[in-house]
MIVEXSE-533080 format. One record per residue (C-alpha): residue in one letter; x, z negated, y. Coordinates in Angstrom, 1 decimal, always signed. Layout:
MIVEXSE-533080
+---+--------+--------+--------+
| r |      X |      Z |      Y |
+---+--------+--------+--------+
| A |      X |      Z |      Y |
...
+---+--------+--------+--------+
end
This chain:
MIVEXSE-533080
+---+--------+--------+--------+
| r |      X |      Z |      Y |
+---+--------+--------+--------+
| X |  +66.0 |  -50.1 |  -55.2 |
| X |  +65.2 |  -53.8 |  -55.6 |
| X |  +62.5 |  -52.8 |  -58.0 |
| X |  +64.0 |  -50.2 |  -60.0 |
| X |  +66.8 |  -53.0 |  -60.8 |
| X |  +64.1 |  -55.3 |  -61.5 |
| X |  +62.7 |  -52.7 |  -64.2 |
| X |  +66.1 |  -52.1 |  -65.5 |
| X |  +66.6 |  -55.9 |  -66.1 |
| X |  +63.7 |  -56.5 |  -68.0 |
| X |  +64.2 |  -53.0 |  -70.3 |
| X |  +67.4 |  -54.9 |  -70.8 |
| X |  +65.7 |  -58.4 |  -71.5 |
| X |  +62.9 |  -56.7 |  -73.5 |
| X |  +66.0 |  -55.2 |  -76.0 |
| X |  +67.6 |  -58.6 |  -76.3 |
| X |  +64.5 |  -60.3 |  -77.5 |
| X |  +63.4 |  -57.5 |  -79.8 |
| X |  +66.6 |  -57.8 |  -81.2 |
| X |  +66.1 |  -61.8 |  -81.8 |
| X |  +62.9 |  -61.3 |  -82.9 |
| X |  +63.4 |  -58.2 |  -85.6 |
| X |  +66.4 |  -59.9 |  -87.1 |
| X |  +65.1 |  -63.7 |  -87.8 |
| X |  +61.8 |  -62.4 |  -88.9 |
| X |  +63.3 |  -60.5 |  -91.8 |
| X |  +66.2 |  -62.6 |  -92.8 |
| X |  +68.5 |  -60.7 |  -92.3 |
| X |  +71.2 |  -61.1 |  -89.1 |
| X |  +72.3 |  -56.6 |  -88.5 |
| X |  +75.6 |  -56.2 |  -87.4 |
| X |  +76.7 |  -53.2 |  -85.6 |
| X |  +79.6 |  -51.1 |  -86.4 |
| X |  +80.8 |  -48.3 |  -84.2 |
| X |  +83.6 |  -46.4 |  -85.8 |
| X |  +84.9 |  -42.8 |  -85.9 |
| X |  +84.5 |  -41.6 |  -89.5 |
| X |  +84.8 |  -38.3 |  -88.9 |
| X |  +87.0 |  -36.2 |  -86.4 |
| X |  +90.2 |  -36.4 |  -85.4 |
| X |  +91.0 |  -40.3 |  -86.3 |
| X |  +88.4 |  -40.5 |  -88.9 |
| X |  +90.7 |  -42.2 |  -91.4 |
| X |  +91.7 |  -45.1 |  -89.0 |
| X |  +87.8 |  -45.2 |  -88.8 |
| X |  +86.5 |  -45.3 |  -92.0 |
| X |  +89.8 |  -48.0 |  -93.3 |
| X |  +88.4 |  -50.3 |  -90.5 |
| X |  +84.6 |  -49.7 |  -91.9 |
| X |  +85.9 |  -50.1 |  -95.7 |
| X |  +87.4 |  -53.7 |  -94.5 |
| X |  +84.3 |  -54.6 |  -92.7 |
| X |  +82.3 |  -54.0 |  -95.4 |
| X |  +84.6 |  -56.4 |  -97.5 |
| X |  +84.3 |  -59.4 |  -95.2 |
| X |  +80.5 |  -58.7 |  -94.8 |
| X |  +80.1 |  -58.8 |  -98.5 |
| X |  +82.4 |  -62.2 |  -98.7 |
| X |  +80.1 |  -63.9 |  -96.6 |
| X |  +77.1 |  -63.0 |  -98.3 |
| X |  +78.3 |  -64.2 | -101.8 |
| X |  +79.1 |  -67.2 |  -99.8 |
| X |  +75.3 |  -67.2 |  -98.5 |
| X |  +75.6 |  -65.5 |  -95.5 |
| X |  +74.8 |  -67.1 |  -92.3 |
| X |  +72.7 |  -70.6 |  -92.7 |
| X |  +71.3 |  -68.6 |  -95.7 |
| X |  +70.7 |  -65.3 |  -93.9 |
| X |  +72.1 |  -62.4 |  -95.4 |
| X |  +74.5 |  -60.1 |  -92.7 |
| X |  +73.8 |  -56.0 |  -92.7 |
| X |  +76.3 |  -53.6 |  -91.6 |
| X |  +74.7 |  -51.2 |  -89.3 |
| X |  +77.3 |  -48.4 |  -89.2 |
| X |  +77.8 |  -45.6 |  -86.8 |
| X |  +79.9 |  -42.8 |  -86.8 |
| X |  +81.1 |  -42.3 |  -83.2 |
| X |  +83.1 |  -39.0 |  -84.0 |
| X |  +86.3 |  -39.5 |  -82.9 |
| X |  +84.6 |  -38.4 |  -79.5 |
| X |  +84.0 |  -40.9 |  -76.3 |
| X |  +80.6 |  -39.5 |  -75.6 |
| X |  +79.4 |  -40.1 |  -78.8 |
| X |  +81.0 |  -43.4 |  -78.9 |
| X |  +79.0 |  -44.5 |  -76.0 |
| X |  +76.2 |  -43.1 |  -77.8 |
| X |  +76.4 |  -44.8 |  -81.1 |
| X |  +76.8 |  -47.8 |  -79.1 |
| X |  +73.1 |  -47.4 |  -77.1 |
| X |  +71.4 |  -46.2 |  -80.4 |
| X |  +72.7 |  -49.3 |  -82.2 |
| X |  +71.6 |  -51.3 |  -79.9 |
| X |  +68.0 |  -49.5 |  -79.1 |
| X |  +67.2 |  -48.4 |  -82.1 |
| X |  +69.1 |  -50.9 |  -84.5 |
| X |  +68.9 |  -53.7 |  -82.5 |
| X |  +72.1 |  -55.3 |  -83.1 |
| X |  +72.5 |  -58.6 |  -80.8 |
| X |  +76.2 |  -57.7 |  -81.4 |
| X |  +78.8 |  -55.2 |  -82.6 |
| X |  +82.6 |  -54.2 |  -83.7 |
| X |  +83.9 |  -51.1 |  -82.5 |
| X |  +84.7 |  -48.6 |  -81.2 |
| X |  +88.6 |  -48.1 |  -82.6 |
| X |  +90.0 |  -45.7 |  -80.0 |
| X |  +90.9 |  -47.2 |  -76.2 |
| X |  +89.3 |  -43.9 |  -74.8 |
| X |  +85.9 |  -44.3 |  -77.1 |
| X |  +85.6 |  -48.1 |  -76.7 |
| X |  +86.0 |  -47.8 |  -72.6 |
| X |  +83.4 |  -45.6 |  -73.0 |
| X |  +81.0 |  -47.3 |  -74.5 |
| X |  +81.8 |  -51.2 |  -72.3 |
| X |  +79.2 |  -49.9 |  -70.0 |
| X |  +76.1 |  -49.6 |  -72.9 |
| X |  +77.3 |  -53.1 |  -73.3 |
| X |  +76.7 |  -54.3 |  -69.5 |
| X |  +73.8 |  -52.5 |  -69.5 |
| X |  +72.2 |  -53.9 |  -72.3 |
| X |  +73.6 |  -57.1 |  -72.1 |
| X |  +75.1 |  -57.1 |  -76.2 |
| X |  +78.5 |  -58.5 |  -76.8 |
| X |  +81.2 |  -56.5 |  -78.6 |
| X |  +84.5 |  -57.5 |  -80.8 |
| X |  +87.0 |  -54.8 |  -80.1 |
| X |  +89.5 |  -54.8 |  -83.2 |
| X |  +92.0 |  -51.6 |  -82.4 |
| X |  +91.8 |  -50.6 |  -78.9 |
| X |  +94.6 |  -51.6 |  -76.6 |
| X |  +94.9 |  -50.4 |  -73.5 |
| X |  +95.1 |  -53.1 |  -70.9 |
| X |  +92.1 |  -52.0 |  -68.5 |
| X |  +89.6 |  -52.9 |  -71.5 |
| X |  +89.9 |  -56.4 |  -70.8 |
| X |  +90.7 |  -56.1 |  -67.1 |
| X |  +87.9 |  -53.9 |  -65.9 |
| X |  +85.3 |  -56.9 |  -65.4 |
| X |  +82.9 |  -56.3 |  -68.5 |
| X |  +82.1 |  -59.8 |  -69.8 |
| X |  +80.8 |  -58.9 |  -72.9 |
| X |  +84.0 |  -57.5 |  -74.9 |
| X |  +86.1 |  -59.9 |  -77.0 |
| X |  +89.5 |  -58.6 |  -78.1 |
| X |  +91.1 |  -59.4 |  -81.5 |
| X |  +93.8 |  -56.7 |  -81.2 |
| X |  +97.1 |  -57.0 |  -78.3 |
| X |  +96.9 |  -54.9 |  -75.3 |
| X |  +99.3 |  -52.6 |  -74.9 |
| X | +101.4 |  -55.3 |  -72.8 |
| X | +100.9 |  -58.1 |  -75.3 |
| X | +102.7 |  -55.7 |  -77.6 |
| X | +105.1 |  -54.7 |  -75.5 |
| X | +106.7 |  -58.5 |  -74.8 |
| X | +106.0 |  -59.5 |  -78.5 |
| X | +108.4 |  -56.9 |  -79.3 |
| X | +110.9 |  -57.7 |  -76.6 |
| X | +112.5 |  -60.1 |  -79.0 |
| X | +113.9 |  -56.8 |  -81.0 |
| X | +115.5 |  -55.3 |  -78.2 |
| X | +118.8 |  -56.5 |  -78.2 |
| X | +118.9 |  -56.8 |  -81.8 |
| X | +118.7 |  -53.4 |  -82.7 |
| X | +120.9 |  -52.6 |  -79.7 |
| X | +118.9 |  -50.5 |  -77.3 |
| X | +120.4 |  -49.1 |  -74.9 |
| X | +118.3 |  -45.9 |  -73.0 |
| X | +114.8 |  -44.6 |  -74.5 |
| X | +112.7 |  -41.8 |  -74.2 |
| X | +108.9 |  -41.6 |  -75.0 |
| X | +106.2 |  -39.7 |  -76.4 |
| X | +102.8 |  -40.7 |  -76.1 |
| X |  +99.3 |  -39.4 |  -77.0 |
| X |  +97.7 |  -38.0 |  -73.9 |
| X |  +94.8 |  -40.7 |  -73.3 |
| X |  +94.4 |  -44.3 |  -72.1 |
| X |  +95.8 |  -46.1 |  -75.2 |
| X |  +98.9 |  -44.0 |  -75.0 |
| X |  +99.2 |  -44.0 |  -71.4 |
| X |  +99.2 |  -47.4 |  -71.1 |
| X | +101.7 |  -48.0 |  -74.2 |
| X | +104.3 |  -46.0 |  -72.1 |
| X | +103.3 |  -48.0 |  -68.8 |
| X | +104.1 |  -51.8 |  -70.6 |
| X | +107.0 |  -50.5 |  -72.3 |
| X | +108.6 |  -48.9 |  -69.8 |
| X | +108.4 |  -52.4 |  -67.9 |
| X | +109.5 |  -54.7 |  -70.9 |
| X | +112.6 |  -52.5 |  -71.6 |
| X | +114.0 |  -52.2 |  -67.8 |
| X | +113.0 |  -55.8 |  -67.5 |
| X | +115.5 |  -56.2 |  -70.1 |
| X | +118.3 |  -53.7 |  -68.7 |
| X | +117.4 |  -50.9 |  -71.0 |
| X | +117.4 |  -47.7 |  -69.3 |
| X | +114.1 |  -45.6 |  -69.8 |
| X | +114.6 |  -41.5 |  -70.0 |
| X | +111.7 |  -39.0 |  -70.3 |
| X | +108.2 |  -39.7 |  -70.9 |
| X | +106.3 |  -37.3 |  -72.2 |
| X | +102.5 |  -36.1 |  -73.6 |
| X | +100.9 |  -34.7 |  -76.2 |
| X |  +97.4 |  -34.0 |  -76.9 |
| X |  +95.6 |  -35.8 |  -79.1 |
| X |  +94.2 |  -32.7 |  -81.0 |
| X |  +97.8 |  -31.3 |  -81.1 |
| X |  +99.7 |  -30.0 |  -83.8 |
| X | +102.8 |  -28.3 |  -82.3 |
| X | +104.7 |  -30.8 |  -80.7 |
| X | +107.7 |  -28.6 |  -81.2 |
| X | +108.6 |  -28.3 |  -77.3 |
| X | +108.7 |  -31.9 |  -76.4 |
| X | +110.7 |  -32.8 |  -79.5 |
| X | +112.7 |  -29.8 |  -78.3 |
| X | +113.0 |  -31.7 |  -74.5 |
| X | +113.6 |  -35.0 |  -76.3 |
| X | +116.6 |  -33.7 |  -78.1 |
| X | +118.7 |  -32.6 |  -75.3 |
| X | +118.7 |  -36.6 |  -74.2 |
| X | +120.8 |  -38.4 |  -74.7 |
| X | +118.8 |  -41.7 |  -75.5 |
| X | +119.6 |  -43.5 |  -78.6 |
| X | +116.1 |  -44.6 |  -79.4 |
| X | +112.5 |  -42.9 |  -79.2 |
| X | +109.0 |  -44.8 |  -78.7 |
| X | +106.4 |  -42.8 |  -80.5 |
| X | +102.1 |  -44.0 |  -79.7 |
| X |  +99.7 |  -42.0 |  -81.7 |
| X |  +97.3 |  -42.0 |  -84.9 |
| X |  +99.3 |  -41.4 |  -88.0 |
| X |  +97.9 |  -38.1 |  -88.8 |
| X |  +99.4 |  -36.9 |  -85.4 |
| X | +102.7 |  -39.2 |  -86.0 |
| X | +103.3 |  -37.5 |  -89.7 |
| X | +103.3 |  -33.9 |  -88.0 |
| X | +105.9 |  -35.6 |  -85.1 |
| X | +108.3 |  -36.8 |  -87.6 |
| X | +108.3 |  -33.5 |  -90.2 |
| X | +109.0 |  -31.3 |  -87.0 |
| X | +112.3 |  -33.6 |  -85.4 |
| X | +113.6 |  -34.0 |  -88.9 |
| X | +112.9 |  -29.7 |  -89.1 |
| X | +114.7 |  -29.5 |  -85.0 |
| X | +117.0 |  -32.2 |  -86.5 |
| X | +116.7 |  -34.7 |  -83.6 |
| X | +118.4 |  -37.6 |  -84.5 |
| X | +118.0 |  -40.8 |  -83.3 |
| X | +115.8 |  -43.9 |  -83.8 |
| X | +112.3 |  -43.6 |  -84.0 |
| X | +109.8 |  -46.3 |  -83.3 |
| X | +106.1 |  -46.3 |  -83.3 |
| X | +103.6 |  -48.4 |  -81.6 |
| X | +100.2 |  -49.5 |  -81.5 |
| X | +100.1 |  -50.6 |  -85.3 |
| X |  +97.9 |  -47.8 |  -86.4 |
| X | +100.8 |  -45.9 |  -88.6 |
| X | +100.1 |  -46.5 |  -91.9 |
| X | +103.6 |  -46.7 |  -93.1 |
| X | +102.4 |  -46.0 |  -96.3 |
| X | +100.6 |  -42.8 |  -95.4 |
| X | +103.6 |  -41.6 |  -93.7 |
| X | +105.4 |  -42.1 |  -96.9 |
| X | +103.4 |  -40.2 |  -98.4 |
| X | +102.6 |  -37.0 |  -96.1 |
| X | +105.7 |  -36.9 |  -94.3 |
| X | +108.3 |  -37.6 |  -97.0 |
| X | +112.1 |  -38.0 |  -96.1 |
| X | +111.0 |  -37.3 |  -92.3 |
| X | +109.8 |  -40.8 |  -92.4 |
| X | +113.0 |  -42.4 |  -93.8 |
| X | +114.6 |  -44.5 |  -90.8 |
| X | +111.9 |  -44.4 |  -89.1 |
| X | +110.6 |  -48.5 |  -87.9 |
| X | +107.0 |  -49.1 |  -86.9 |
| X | +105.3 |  -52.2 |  -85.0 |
| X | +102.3 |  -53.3 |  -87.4 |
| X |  +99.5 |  -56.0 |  -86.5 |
| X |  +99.9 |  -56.5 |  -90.6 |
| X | +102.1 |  -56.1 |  -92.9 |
| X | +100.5 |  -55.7 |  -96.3 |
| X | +103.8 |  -55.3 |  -97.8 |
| X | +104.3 |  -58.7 |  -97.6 |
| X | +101.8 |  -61.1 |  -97.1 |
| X | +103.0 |  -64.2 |  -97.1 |
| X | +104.4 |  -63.6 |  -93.6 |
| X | +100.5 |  -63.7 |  -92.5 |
| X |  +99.0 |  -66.5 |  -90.4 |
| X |  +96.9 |  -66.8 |  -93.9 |
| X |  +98.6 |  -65.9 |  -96.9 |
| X |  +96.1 |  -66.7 |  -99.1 |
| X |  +93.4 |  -64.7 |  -97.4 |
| X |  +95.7 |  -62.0 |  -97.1 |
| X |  +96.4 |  -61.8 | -100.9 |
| X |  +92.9 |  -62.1 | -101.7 |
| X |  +92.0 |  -59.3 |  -99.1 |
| X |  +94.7 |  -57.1 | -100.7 |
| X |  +93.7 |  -57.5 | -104.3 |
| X |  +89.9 |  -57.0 | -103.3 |
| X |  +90.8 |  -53.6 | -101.5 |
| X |  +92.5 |  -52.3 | -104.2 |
| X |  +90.1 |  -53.4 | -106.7 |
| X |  +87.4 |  -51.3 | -105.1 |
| X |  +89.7 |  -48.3 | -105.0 |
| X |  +90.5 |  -48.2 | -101.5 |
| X |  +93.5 |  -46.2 | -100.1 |
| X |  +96.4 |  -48.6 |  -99.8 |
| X |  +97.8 |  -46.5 |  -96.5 |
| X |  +94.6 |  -48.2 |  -95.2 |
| X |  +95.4 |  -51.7 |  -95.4 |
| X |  +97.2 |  -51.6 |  -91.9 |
| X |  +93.5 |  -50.6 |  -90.2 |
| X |  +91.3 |  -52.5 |  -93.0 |
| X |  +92.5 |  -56.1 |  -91.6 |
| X |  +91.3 |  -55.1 |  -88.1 |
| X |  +87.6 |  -54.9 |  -89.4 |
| X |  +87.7 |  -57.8 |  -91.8 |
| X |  +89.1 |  -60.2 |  -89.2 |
| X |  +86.8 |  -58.4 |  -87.1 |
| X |  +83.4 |  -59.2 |  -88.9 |
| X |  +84.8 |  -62.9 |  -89.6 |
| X |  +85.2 |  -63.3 |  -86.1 |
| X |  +81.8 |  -62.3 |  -85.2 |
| X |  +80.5 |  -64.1 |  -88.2 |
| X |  +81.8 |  -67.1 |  -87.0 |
| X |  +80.1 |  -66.6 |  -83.8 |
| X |  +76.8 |  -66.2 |  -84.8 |
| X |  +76.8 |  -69.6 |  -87.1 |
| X |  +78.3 |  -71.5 |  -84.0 |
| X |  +75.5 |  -69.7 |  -81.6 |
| X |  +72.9 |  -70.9 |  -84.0 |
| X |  +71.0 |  -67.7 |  -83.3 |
| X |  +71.3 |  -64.1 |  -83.4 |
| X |  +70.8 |  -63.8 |  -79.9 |
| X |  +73.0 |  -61.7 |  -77.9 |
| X |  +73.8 |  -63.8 |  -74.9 |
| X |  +74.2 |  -67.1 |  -77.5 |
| X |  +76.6 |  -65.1 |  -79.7 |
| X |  +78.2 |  -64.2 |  -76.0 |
| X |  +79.0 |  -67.7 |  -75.1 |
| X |  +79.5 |  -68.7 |  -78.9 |
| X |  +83.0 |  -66.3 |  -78.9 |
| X |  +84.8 |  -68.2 |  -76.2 |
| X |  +84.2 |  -71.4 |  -78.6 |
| X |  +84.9 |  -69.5 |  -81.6 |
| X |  +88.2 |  -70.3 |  -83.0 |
| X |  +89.6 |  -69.1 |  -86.9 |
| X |  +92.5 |  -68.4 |  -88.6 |
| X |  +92.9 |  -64.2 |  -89.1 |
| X |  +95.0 |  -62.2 |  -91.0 |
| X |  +97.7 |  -61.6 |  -88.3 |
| X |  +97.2 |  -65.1 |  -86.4 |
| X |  +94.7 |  -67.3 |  -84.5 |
| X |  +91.5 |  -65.8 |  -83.2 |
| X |  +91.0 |  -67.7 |  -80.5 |
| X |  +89.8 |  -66.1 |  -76.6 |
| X |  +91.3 |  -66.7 |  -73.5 |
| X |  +89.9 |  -65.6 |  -70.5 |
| X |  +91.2 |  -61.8 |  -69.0 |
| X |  +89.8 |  -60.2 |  -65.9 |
| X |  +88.2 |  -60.6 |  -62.8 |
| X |  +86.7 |  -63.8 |  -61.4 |
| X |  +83.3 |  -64.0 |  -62.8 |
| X |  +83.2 |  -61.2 |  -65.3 |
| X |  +85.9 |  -62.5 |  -67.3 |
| X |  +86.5 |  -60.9 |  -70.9 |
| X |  +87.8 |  -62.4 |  -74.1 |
| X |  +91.0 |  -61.4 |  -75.2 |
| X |  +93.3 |  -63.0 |  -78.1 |
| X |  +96.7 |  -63.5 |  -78.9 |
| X |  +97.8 |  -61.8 |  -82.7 |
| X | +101.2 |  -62.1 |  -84.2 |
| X | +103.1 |  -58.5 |  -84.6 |
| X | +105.4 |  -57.2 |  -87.3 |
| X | +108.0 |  -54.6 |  -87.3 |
| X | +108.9 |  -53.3 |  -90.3 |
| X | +111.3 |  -49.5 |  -91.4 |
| X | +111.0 |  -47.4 |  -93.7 |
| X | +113.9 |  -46.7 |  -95.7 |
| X | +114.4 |  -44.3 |  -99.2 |
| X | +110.4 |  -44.3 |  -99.6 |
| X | +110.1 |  -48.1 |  -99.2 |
| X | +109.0 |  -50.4 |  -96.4 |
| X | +110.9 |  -53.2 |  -95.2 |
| X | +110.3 |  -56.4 |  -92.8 |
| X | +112.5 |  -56.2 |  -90.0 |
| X | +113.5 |  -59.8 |  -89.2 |
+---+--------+--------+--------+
end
């Protein structure tokens, strides 16, 4: 047994300095990027890649890292956790990233933390937010995004305002949603607010007819929705088509307001949604003047504007590990490891900055971003003070 762990930790070693080695020789410092671009979520995906791909081309203008150019190495994990963990082990293996961004979903990025132990190779987690990801013990993931409980008080500060007073919800059917019902079900009876039914829905769904149908004969005043927008446009045509009426919030700041807008018409009207960024108005970010210039460059390459509310996650995401790198000196995996808990920059949607989450000892990094609520009302979106 001694032995065979022996073996392991030198495969893992061996990997590491291939990776050192490979990536100073040619110049060039890889980057990996693990991301579902097709499947299910594949637009979530492919607006985080498109804002990665804008920061990574920012620095390089600039002259990259100490004069080394950075290379996206990107990955499509499928919208599938299996292949998430895979597209983790073959960047690492055979692209030999010393660090990468990923993986989007809570479900795909818990399964690929243990490529990350095994390998020893650090990882920036921009979407995911279920709480366990930086509670598990895995010392190599650093969170940009909130967990599901950081989200959860940031938005206490609306509660009275908007007067709730009982609330059911509906939640995808994995560990992102799961845990989204968990921390606000505790933040709203910590604040008196009575919590009704709780309910499922898978995430390939497309019927969610007969827990709308549940939901309607409540009588809460105010429904928590957590799911990608593609699902969350087919939720809000079928309660406007059962006409269940009541407030409908969203969580997780992966909505696209804009996209709703767009694919689910009047059935979005009313309807208010916690965002991580508010494109709509960027002078409320931590950097307004990054955030216009991000904006303007998105659009000036064509991008979808619905995407701008997942785009951030990968820009700050690729600054962050940028940033990293140059204070590590070295594209080293276990330098750019210790680098991120001195890494400190201003994002989009706040301070970057890691504190330490976890277990004694196998601490991961996890930061603190500022979150937006915003409604949409008559085809427009709002900022909800």
């Amino acid at each position: 047994m001694r032995q065979k762990w022996f073996r392991m930790t030198l495969a893992a070693a061996a990997v590491c300095f291939a990776v050192t080695a490979e990536t100073q020789a040619a110049g060039i410092v890889k980057i990996g990027v693990n991301q579902p671009l097709t499947g299910a979520v594949a637009a979530s995906g492919n607006f985080v890649t498109n804002g990665a791909k804008i920061a990574a081309d920012e620095i390089n203008t600039k002259g990259g890292i100490n004069g080394s150019k950075i290379e996206l190495v990107i990955e499509d994990n499928k919208s599938n956790p299996t292949e998430a963990a895979n597209a983790a082990e073959k960047l690492i293996v055979r692209d030999k990233v010393p660090v990468m961004l990923g993986a989007w979903s809570s479900t795909y990025t818990l399964a690929a933390m243990p490529k990350l132990m095994e390998y020893k190779v650090p990882m920036v987690v921009e979407t995911s937010g279920a709480d366990k990801i930086t509670t598990s013990g895995n010392p190599y993931v650093f969170r940009i995004c909130p967990t599901n409980g950081m989200e959860a008080l940031s938005f206490a500060r609306h509660v009275a305002a908007l007067n709730i007073r009982k609330a059911d919800m509906l939640v995808v059917n994995n560990d992102w949603g799961r845990g989204s019902a968990d921390a606000f079900q505790a933040m709203l009876k910590e604040k008196g607010v009575t919590v009704g039914r709780v309910l499922t829905m898978d995430a390939s769904a497309q019927d969610m007819t007969s827990q709308l149908s549940t939901l309607k004969g409540t009588d809460s005043d105010t429904l928590f929705v957590t799911t990608a927008v593609e699902q969350l446009t087919l939720v809000l045509k079928q309660a406007q088509s059962l006409g269940l009426k009541r407030r409908i919030i969203t969580l997780g700041g992966s909505q696209s307001p804009n996209q709703l807008i767009e694919h689910a018409g009047s059935a979005a009207n009313g309807s208010m949604h916690n965002m991580m960024f508010a494109p709509w108005f960027p002078e409320a970010s931590a950097d307004p003047v990054a955030a216009k210039a991000f904006i303007a460059e998105w659009n000036k390459r064509g991008y979808d504007g619905a995407g701008l509310t997942e785009g951030f996650r990968g820009y700050d995401g690729i600054r962050t590990i940028v940033a990293a790198i140059a204070k590590a000196g070295s594209p080293d995996p276990e330098k750019i490891r210790d680098a991120l808990w001195k890494t400190e920059l201003t994002g989009l949607t706040g301070k970057i900055a890691f504190s330490k989450a976890g277990p004694l000892g196998k601490e991961s990094g996890q930061s603190t971003p500022n979150t937006y609520l915003v409604k949409i009302e008559n085809g427009k979106v709002e900022l909800v003070p």
